[in-house]
C-alpha positions as CSV (number, residue, x, y, z in Angstrom):
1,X,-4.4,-7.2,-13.6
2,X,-6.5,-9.9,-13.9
3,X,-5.0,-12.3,-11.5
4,X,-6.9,-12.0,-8.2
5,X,-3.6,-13.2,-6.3
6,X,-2.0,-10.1,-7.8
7,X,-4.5,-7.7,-7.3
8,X,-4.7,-8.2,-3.6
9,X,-0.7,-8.0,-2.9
10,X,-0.4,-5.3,-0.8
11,X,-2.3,-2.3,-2.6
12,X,-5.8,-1.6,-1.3
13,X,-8.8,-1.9,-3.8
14,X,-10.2,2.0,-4.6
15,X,-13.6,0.8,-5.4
16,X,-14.4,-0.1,-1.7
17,X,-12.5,3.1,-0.2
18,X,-14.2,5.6,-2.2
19,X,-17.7,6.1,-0.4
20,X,-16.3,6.6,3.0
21,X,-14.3,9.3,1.7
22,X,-16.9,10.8,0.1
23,X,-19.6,10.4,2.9
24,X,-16.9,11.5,5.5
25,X,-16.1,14.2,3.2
26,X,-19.9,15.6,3.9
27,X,-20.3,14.9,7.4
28,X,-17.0,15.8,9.4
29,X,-14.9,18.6,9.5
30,X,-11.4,17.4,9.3
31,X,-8.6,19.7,9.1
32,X,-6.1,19.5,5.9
33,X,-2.7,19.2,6.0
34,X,-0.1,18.8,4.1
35,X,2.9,16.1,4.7
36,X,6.8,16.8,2.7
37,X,8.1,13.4,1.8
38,X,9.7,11.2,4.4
39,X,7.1,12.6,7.1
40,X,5.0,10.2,9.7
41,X,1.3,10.8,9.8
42,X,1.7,8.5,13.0
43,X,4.1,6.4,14.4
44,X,3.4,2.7,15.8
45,X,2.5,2.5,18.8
46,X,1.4,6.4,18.9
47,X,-2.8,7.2,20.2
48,X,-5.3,6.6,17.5
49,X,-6.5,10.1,18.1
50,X,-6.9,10.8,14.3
51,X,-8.2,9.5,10.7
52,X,-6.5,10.2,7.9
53,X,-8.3,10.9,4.7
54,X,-5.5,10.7,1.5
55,X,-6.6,13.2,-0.8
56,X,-3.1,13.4,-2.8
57,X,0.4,11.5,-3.0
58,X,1.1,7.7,-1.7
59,X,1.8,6.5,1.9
60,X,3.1,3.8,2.9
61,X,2.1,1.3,6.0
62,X,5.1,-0.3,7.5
63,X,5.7,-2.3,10.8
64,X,9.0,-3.5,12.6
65,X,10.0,-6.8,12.2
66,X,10.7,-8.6,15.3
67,X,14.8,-8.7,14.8
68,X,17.9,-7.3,15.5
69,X,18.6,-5.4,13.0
70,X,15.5,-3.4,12.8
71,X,14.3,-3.6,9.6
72,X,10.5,-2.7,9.2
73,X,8.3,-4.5,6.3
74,X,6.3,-2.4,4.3
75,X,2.0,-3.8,4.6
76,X,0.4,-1.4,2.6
77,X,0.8,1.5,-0.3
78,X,-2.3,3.8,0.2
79,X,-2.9,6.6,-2.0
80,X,-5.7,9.1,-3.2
81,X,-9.3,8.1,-1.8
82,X,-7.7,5.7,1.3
83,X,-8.6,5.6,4.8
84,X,-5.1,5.6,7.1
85,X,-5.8,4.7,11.1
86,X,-9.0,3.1,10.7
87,X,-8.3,0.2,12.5
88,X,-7.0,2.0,15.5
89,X,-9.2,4.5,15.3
90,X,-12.1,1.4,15.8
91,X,-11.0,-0.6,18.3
92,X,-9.3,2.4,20.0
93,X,-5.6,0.7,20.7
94,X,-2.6,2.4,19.4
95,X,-2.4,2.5,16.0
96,X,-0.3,-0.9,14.6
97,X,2.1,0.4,11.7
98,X,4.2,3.5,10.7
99,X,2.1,5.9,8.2
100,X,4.9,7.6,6.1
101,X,4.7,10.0,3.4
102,X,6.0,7.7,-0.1
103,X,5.4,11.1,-1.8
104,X,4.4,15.3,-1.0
105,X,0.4,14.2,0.7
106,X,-2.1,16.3,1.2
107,X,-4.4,14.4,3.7
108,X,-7.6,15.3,5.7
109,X,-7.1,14.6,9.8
110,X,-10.1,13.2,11.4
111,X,-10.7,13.3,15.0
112,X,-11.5,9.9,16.4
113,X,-14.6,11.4,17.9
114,X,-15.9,13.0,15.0
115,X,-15.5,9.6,12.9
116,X,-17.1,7.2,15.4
117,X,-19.9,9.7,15.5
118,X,-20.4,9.7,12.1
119,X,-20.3,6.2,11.9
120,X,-23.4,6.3,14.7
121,X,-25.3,8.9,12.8
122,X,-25.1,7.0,9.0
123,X,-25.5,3.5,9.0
124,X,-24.5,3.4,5.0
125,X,-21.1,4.9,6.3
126,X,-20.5,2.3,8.7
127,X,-21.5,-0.3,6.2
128,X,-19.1,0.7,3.7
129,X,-16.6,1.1,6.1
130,X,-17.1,-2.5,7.8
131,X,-16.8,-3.8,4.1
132,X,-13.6,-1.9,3.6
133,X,-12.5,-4.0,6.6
134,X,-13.2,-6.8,5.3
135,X,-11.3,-6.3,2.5
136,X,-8.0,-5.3,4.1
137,X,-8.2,-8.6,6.4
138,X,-9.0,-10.8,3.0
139,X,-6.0,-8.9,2.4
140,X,-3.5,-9.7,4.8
141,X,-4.5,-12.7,5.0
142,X,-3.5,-13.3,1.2
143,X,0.1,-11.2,1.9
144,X,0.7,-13.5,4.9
145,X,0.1,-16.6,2.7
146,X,2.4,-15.0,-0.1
147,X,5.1,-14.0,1.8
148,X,5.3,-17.2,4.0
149,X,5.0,-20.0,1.5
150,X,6.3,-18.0,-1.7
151,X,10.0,-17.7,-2.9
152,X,11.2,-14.3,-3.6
153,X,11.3,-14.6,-7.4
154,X,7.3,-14.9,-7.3
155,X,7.2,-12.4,-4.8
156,X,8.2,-9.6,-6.5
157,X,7.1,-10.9,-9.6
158,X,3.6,-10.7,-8.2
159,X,4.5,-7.2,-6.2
160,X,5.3,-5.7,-9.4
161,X,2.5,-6.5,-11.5
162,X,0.3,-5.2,-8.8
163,X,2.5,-2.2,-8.8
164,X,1.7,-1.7,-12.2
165,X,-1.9,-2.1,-12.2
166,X,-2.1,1.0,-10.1
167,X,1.0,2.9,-10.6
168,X,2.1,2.3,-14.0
169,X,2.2,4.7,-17.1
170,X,1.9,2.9,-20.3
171,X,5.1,4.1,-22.9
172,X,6.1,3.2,-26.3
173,X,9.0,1.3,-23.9
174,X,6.9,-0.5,-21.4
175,X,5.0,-0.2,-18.5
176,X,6.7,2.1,-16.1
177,X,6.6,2.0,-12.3
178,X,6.0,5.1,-10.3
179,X,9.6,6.5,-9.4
180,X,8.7,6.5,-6.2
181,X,9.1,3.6,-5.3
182,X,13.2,3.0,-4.3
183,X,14.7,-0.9,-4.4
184,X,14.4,-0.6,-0.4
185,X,10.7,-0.2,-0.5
186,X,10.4,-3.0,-3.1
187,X,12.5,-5.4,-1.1
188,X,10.3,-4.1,2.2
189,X,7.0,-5.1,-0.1
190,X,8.3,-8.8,-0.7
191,X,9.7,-9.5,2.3
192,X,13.4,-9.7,1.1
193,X,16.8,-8.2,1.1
194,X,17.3,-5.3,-1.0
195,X,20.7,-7.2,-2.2
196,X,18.3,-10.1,-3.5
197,X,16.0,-7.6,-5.1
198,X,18.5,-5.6,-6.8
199,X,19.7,-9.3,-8.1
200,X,16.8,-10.4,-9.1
201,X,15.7,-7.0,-11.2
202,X,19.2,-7.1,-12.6
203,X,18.7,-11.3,-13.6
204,X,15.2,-10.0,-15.4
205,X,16.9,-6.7,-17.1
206,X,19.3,-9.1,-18.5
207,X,16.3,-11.6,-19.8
208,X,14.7,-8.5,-20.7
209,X,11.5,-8.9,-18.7
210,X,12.1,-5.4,-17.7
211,X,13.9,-2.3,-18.4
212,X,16.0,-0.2,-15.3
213,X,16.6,3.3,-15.7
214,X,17.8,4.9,-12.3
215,X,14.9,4.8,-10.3
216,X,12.3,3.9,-12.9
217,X,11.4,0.0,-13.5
218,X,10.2,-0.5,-17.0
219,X,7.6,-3.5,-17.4
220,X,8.8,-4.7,-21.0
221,X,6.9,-8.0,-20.3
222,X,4.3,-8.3,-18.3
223,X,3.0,-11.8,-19.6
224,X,6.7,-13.1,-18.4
225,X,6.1,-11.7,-15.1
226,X,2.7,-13.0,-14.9
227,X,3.9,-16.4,-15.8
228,X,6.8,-16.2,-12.7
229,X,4.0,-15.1,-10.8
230,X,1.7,-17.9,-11.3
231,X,4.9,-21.2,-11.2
232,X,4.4,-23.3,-8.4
């Protein structure tokens, strides 16, 4: 979408993650593996002794929230062509956020060595990768801003539309949203209850913004959304 306040709401941009993967592609050797569903690349809190390269499927970044009832926000959806661990692969602390498998991944493990010597040996690597930096902190920086002075209603108006931007298949119907993503991971995006999610969807179903079928979300009008999006 158009909107640079959508764009940047939680999904990384491709255009700046694509080099590194291709330079790191010719100068490492990483090992491939393959995650099932549900399974943790890393854990918070766990040693940055690996990169991970996303080849295939989505993963999501979440982190604990500091609460009682241990609910964990979801940061970041990375999928094909994203760098996962950078950060703590850098600076060397543990790495800051749960990496889960959204979807079946095939991902290529990096040791931490073998990246920071790459990153020595190719200055055009470590330039690309310093700008992909920049953009995730321009990044959270923008989510903290949303999520902190935004109601819920523009929330998720403006998680959706950046949802569909990326993962969205264009129908005769609408816009529809990877099935992937459940009503917990959506409320976990916007920083919300899944109870007010599921009432806010239903509210927009019945205005017929958008379509629900089981899983799927169907975008029926994206120029509504937009326009919730935007409302001060």
């Amino acid at each position: 979408m158009g909107n640079k306040r959508t764009d940047t709401f939680l999904t990384r941009q491709e255009s700046i993650l694509r080099p590194p993967f291709t330079l790191l592609l010719r100068r490492v050797q990483g090992k491939e593996e393959v995650f099932r569903k549900g399974d943790a690349l890393f854990w918070e809190g766990d040693e940055p002794n690996w990169l991970y390269l996303i080849e295939q499927g989505k993963v999501i970044l979440s982190k604990a929230l500091p609460a009682e009832n241990k609910l964990k926000t979801i940061v970041a959806v990375c999928s094909s062509g994203d760098m996962v661990g950078e950060v703590a692969v850098l600076d060397g602390r543990p790495y800051d956020t749960d990496a889960i498998a959204l979807t079946p991944v095939t991902a290529l493990r990096i040791p931490r060595e073998a990246f920071l010597y790459a990153l020595q040996s190719d200055p055009s690597l470590a330039l690309q990768v310093i700008s992909n930096l920049a953009a995730r902190l321009r990044q959270a920086q923008e989510v903290i801003r949303w999520l902190s002075t935004q109601r819920v209603e523009k929330r998720l108006a403006a998680l959706l539309l950046a949802l569909m931007g990326r993962f969205g298949t264009r129908t005769e119907e609408g816009i529809v949203l990877d099935s992937s993503f459940s009503r917990y991971d959506l409320a976990a995006m916007a920083g919300t209850t899944v109870e007010t999610t599921v009432r806010t969807l239903s509210a927009w179903a019945q205005e017929g913004v958008i379509k629900k079928h089981r899983r799927q979300i169907v975008i029926v009008d994206a120029r509504k959304l937009a326009q919730i999006a935007r409302e001060p």
